[in-house]
C-alpha positions as CSV (number, residue, x, y, z in Angstrom):
1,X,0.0,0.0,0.0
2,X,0.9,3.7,-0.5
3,X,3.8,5.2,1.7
4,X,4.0,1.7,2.9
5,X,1.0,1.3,5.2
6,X,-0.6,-2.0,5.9
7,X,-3.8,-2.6,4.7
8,X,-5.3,-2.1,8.5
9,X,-3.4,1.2,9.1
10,X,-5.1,1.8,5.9
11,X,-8.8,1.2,7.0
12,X,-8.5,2.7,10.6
13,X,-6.9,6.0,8.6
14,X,-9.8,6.1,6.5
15,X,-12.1,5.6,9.9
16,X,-10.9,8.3,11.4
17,X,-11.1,10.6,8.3
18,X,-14.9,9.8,8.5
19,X,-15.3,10.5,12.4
20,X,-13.6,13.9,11.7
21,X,-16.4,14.8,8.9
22,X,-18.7,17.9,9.7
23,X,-22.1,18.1,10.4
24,X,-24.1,14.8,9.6
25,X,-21.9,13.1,7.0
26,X,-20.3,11.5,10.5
27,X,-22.9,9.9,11.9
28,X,-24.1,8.6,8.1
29,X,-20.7,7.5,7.2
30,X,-20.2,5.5,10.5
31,X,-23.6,4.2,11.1
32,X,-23.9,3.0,7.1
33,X,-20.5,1.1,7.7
34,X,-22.6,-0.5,10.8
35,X,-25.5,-1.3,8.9
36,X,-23.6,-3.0,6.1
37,X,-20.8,-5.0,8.3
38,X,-23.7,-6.3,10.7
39,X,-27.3,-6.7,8.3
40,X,-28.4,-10.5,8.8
41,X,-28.9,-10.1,4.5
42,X,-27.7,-7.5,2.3
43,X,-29.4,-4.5,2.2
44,X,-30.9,-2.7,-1.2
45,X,-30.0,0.6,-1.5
46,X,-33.0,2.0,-0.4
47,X,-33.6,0.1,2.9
48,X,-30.3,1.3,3.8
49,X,-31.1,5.0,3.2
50,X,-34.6,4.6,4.9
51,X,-32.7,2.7,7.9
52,X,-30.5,5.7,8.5
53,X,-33.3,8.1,8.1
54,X,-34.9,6.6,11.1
55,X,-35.1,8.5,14.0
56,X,-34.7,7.0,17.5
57,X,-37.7,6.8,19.3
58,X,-40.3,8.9,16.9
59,X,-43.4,8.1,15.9
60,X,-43.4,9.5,12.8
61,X,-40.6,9.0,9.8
62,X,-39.9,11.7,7.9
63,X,-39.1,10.9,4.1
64,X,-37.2,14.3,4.3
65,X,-34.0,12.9,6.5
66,X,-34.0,9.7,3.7
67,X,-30.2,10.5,2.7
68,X,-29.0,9.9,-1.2
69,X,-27.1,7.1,-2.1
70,X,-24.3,8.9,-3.3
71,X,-24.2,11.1,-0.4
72,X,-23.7,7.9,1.7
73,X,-21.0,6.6,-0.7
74,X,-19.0,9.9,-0.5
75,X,-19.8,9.8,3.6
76,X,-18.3,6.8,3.9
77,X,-14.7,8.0,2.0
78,X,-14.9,5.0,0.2
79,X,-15.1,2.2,2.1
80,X,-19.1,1.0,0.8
81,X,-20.0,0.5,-2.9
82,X,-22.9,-0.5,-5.1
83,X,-23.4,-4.0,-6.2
84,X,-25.2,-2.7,-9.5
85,X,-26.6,-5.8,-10.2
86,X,-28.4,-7.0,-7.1
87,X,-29.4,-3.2,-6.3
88,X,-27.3,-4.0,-2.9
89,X,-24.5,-2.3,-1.2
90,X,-21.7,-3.8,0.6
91,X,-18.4,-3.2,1.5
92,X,-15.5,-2.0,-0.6
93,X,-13.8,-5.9,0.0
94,X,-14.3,-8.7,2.2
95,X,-10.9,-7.4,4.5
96,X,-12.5,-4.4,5.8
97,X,-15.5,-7.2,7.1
98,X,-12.4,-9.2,8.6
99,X,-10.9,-5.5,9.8
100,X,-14.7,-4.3,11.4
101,X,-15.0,-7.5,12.8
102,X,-11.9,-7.9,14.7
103,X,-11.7,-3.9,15.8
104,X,-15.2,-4.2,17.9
105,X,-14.6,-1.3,19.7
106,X,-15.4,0.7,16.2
107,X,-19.3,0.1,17.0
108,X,-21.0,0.3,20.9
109,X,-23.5,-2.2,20.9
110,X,-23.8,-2.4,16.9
111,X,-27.2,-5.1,17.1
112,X,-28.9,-3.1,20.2
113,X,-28.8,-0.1,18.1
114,X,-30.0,-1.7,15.0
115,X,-33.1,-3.2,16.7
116,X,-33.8,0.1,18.3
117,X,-34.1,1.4,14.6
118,X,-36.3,-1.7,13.1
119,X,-38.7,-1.1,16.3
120,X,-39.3,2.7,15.7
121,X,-39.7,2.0,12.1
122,X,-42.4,-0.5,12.8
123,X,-43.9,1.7,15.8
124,X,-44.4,4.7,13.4
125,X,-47.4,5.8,12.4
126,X,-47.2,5.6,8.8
127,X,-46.1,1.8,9.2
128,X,-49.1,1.1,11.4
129,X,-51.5,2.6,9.1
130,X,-50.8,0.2,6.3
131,X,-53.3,-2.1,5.4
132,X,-52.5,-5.7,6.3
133,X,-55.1,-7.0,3.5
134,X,-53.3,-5.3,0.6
135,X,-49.3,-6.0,0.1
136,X,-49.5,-3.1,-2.6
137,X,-49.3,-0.2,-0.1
138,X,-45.7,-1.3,1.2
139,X,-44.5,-0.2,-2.3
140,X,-43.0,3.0,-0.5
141,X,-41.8,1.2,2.8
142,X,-38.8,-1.0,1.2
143,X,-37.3,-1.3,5.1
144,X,-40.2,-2.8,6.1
145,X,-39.5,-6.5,5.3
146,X,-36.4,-5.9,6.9
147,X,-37.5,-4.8,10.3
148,X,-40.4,-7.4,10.1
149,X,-38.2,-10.3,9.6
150,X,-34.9,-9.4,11.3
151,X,-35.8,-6.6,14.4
152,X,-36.5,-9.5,16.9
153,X,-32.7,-11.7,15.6
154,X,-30.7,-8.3,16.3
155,X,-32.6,-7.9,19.6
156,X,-32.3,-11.7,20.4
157,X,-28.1,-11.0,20.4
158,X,-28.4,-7.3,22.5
159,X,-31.0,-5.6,23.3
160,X,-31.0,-2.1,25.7
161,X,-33.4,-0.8,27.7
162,X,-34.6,1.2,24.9
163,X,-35.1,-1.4,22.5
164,X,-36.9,-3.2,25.1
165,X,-39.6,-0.3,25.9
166,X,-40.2,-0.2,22.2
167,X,-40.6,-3.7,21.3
168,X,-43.1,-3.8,24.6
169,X,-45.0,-1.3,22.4
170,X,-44.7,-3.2,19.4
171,X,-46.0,-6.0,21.1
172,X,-48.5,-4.5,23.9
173,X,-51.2,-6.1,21.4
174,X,-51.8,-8.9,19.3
175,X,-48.9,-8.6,16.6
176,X,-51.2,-8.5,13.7
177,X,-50.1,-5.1,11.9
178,X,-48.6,-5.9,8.2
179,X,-45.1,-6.6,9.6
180,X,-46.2,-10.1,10.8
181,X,-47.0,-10.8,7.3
182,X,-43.7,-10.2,6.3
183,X,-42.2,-12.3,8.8
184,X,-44.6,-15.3,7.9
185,X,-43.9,-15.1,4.3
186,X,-40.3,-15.3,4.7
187,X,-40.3,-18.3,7.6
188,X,-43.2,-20.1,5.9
189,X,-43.0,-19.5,2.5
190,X,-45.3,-22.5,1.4
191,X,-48.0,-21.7,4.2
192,X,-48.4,-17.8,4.3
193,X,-51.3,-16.6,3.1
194,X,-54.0,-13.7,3.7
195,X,-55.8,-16.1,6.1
196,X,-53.0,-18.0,8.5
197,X,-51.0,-15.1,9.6
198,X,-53.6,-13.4,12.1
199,X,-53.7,-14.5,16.5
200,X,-50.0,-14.4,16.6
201,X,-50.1,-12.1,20.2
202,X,-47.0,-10.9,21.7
203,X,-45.9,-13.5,23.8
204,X,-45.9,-15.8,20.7
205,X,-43.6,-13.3,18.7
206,X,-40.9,-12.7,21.4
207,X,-41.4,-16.6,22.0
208,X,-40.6,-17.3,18.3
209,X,-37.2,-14.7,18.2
210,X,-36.7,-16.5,21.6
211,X,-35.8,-12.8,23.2
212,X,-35.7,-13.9,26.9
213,X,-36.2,-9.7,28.4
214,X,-39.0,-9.8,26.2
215,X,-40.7,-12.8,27.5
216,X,-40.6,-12.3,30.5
217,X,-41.6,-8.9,31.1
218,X,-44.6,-9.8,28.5
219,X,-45.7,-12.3,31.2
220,X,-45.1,-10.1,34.5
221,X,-47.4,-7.6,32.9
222,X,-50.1,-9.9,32.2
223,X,-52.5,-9.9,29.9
224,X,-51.2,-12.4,27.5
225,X,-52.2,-16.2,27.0
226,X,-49.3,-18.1,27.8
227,X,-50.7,-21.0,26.7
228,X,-52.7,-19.3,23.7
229,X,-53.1,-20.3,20.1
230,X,-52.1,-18.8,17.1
231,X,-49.9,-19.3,14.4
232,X,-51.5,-22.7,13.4
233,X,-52.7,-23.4,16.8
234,X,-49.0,-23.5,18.1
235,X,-48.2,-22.1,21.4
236,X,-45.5,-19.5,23.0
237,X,-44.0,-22.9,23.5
238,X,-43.8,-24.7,20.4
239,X,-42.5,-21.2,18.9
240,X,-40.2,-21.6,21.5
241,X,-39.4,-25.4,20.9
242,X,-39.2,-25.4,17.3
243,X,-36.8,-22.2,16.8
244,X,-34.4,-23.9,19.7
245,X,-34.9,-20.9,22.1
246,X,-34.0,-23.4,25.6
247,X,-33.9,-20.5,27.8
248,X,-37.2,-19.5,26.8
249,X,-38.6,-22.7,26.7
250,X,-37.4,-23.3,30.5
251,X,-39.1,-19.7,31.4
252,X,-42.5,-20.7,30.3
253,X,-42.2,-24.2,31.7
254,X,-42.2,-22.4,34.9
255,X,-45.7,-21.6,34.5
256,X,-48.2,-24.2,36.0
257,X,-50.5,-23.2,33.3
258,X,-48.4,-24.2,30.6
259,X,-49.0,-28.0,28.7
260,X,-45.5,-28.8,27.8
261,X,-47.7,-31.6,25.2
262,X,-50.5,-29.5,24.0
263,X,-50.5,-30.1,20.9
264,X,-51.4,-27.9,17.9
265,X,-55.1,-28.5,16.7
266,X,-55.6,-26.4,13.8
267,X,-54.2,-28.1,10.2
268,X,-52.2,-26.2,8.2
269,X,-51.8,-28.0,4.9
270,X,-49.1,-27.4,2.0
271,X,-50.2,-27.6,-1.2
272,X,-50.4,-31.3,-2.4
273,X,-52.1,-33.1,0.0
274,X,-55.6,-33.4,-2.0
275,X,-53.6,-34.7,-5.1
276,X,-51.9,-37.3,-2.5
277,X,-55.3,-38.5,-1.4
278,X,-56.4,-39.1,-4.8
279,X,-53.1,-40.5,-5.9
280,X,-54.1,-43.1,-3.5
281,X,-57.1,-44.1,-4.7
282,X,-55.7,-44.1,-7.9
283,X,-52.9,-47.1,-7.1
284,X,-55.7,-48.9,-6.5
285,X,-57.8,-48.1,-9.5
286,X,-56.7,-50.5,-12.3
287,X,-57.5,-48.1,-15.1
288,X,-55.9,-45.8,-13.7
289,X,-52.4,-47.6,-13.4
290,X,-52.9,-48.8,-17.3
291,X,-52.9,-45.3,-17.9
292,X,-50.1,-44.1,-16.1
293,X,-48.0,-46.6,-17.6
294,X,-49.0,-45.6,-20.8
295,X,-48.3,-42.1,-20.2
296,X,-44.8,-43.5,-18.8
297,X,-43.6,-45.2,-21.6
298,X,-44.6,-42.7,-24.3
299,X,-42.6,-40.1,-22.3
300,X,-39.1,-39.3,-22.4
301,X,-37.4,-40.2,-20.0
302,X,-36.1,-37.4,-17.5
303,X,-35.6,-37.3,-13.6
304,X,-39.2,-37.2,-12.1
305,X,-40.3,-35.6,-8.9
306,X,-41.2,-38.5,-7.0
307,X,-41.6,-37.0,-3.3
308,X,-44.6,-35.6,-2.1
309,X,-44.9,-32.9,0.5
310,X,-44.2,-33.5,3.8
311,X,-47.5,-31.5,4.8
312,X,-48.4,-31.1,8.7
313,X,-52.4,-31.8,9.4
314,X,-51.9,-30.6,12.4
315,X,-51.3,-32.2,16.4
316,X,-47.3,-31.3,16.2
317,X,-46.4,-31.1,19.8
318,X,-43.4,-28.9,21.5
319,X,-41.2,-32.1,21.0
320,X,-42.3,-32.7,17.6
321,X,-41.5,-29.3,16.5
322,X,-38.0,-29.1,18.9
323,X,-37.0,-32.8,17.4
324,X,-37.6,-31.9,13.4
325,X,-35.2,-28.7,13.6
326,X,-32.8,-30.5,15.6
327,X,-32.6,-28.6,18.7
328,X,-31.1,-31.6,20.7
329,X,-31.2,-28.8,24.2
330,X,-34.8,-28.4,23.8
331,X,-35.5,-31.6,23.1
332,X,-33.9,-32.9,26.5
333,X,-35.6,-30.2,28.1
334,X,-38.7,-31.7,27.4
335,X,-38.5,-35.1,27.8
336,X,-37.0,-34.4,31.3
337,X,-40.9,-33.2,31.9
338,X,-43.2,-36.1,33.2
339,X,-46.0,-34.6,30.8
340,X,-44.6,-34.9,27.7
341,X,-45.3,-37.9,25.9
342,X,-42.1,-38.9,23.1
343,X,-44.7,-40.9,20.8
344,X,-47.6,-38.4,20.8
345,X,-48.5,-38.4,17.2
346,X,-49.6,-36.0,14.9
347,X,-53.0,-35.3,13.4
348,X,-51.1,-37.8,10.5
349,X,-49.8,-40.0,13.1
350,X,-46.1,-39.2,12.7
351,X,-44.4,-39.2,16.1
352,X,-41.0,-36.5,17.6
353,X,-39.0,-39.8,15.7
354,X,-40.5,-39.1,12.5
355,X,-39.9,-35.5,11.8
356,X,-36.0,-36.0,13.6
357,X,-35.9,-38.9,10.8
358,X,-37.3,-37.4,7.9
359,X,-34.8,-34.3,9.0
360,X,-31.2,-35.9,8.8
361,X,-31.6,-35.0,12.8
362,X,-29.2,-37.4,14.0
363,X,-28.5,-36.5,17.5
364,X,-32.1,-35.9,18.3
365,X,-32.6,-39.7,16.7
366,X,-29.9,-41.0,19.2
367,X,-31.4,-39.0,22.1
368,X,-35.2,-40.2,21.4
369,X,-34.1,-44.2,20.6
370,X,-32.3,-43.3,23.9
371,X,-35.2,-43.5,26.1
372,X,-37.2,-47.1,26.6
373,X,-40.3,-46.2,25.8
374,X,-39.9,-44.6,22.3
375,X,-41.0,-46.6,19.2
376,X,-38.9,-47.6,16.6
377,X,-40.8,-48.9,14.2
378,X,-44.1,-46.8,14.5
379,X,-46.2,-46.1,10.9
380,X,-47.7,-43.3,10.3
381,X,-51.0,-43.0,8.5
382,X,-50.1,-44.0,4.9
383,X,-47.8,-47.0,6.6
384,X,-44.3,-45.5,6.3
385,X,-41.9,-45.9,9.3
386,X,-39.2,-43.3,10.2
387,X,-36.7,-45.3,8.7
388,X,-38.9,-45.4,5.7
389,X,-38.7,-40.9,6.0
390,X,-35.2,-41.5,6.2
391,X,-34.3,-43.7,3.5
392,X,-36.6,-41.1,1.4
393,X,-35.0,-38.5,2.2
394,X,-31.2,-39.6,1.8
395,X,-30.4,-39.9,5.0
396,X,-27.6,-42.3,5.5
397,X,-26.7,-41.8,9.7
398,X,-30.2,-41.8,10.3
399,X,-31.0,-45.0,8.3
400,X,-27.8,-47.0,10.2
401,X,-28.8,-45.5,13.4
402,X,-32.5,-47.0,13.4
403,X,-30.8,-50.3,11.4
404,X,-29.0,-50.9,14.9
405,X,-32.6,-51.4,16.4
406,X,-33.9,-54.7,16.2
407,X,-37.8,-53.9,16.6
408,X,-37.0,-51.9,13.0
409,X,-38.2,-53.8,10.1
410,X,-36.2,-52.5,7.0
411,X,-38.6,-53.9,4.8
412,X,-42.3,-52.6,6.1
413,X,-44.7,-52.0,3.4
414,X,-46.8,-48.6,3.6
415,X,-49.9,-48.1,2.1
416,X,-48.4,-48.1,-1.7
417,X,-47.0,-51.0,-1.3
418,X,-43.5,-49.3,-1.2
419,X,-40.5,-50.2,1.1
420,X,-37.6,-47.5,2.2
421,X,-35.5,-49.7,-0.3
422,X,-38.7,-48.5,-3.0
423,X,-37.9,-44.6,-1.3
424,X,-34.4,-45.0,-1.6
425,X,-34.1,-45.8,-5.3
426,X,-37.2,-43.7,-6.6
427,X,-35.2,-40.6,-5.5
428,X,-32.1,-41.9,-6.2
429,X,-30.2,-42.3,-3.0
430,X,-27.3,-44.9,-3.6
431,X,-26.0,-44.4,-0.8
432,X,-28.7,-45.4,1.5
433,X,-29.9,-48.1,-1.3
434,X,-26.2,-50.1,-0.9
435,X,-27.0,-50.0,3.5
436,X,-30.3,-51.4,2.8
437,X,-28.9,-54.1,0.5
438,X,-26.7,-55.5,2.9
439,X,-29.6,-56.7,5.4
440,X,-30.6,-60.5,4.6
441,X,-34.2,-59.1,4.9
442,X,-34.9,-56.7,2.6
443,X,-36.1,-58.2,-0.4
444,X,-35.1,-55.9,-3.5
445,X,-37.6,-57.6,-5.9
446,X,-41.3,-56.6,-3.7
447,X,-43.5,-55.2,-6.2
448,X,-45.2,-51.9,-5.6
449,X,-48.7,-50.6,-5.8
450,X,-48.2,-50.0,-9.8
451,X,-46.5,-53.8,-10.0
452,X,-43.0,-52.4,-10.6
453,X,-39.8,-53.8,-8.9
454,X,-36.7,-51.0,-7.4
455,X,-34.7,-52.8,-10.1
456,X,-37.3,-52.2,-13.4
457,X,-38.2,-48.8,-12.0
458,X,-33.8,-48.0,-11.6
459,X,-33.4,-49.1,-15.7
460,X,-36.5,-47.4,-16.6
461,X,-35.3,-43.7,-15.3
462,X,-31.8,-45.0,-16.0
463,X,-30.5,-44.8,-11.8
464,X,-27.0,-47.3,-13.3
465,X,-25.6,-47.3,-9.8
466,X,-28.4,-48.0,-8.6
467,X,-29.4,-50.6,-11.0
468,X,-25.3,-52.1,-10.7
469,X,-26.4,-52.7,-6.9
470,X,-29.1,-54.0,-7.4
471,X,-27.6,-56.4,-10.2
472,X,-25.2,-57.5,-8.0
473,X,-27.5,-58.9,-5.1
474,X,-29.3,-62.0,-5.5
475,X,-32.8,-61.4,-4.2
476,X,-33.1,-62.5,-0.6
477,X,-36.7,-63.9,-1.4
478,X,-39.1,-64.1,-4.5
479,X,-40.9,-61.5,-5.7
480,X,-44.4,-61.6,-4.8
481,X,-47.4,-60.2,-6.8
């Protein structure tokens, strides 16, 4: 570098050349280079100028303070730029990020002060006015997803007394204003819609960005449900449970009035589950398979999308939730409570060992086959088994994990007449195909629903591992019609 300065000397030069600025371009160079070094996403250019036009604590936002993006470039000496094809801005290179990060006296409290902004944002007036029924009048709020989705993460790391006060204002009611759409469309993007966003109150919203001051202020004042509804019938608790927030969890366990096994009872469908129902009716419909086959071998052949959603009718407990996102701390938590059932199933009979299976969750797998009393081998609804969500999935660990179990039969049909061997191939998992191969007792030539063997189906879509492995096995019993 010039006059043979290091590339840090070179930085905190151009830091203090920004600190020195007069009148506002200070405070806009440093709390830009804030923004940018500590945004959970990268921001567009104009949530960053409507982020530093915020100010602390008022109820109204003036569109007058919203600073120009070239002002903010030259306020900054430098050090940001403008990704001109994502519309983002970042940093001038990825060693200023390394630089920031490791001088953390640059910024006081750099994640307090940006949830302090994202909670006056969404306190102002001209946020709460906007309509929650009609996305099209957030055109001229671009910070609003921003604050909706990420204000409770930055106050979940720090959070002052003044962030505090305001999200106790945010929250003093149900949280129903147009944020909480925002923050449903981005965590459930295949569930969100105009009509299973509303009864989220605040004790489920501090619950779900696990912000422990929060909580329990929000239940010393009173006035909440702690063991309410909303959000898909789920609890404070499950939001708790299934975002892995233990220290929240353990604060509302406290309360006498909460179920730690209540289980959600509204059903919140993905798309897909209709055409599942009928697909099953139509395996049995012999016209219907004729066809099919038809269609199949008039087709070319390509990959096909053989897995269905995973939908949830509904009846997830805290566990279930905890267990399927792999919080393994909440998850002991829980079972250490007399209350909690570890085979409550679902609404489709799919038990804590199910959604840890059809995750990959392998610790949370180990912890439940742990305990004495948790099936193995349970089926769901449609007959498949959680090694049989496991082998569908591609999940190798898991599948050798529940193979060490002898109450596990590697070969249960489910209602399709479909093994995990049949899961294994159709989405072409060698991997967990070859483990299921070497047990004496699954039988590689059971014909399915449709009358197909693993081994026609692999040549047909042309899986060659999968069909070489096959091949090279001699079928532990005779196929069966």
């Amino acid at each position: 570098m010039t006059n043979g300065l290091e590339l840090g000397d070179v930085y905190g030069t151009t830091i203090k050349r920004i600190k020195a600025q007069d009148g506002d371009k200070s405070r806009l160079g440093m709390t830009a280079l804030l923004w940018i070094s500590h945004t959970e996403r990268p921001l567009q250019e104009d949530e960053l100028c409507y982020a530093l036009a915020v100010q602390l604590g008022s109820t109204e936002f003036d569109v007058g303070n919203i600073p120009s993006m070239s002002t903010l470039v030259n306020c900054c000496q430098g050090l940001i730029t403008v990704d001109k094809e994502a519309s983002t801005v970042r940093l001038i290179h990825f060693t200023l990020q390394e630089y920031l990060s490791a001088h953390l006296d640059i910024f006081s409290k750099p994640h307090a002060a940006m949830a302090e902004i994202c909670l006056t944002y969404l306190n102002s007036k001209q946020v709460k006015a906007l309509s929650t029924a009609h996305s099209s009048d957030t055109w001229n709020a671009p910070f609003l997803q921003y604050c909706s989705v990420y204000w409770g993460v930055h106050a979940r790391r720090d959070l002052s007394d003044c962030g505090k006060l305001l999200a106790l204002e945010l929250l003093k009611e149900d949280y129903s204003q147009i944020s909480t759409k925002f923050l449903f469309a981005h965590q459930f993007p295949h569930l969100a819609s105009n009509d299973t966003w509303h009864s989220f109150s605040g004790l489920h919203c501090a619950s779900f960005f696990g912000i422990v001051e929060v909580v329990t202020a929000l239940i010393e004042v009173g006035g909440s449900n702690i063991d309410g509804e909303g959000l898909w019938g789920m609890t404070p608790l499950s939001c708790a449970a299934r975002n892995g927030h233990d220290e929240v969890v353990k604060i509302l366990l406290q309360r006498g009035e909460v179920d730690p096994d209540k289980a959600s009872d509204k059903a919140h469908t993905a798309s897909g589950r209709k055409d599942r129902e009928l697909w099953k009716l139509k395996v049995r419909n012999p016209v219907a398979r004729l066809a099919r086959a038809h269609r199949i071998l008039q087709s070319k052949p390509q990959r096909p999308d053989h897995r269905f959603p995973k939908f949830s009718t509904g009846g997830c407990t805290p566990l279930s939730f905890a267990a399927g996102n792999g919080h393994e701390g909440v998850v002991k938590i829980l079972l250490g409570r007399e209350e909690v059932n570890p085979n409550k199933p679902d609404n489709g009979g799919r038990t804590p060992l199910f959604f840890a299976a059809q995750n990959g969750r392998e610790g949370v797998v180990k912890i439940l086959l742990g305990r004495g009393d948790v099936n193995p081998d349970m089926a769901d609804r449609f007959g498949q088994t959680p090694i049989s969500y496991a082998a569908e999935y591609g999940h190798e660990g898991v599948v050798k994990i529940l193979l060490e179990r002898k109450e596990v039969n590697p070969d249960t049909l489910d209602t399709w007449g479909q093994t995990p061997l049949w899961y294994a191939v159709k989405n072409e998992y060698d991997g967990v195909v070859k483990i299921l191969l070497e047990r004496e007792e699954v039988n590689p030539d059971k014909l399915d629903g449709w009358g197909d063997t693993p081994l026609l189906y692999a040549a047909r879509w042309g899986y060659k591992k999968i069909v070489e492995l096959l091949q090279s096995r001699k079928a532990a019993t005779p196929s069966t019609t």
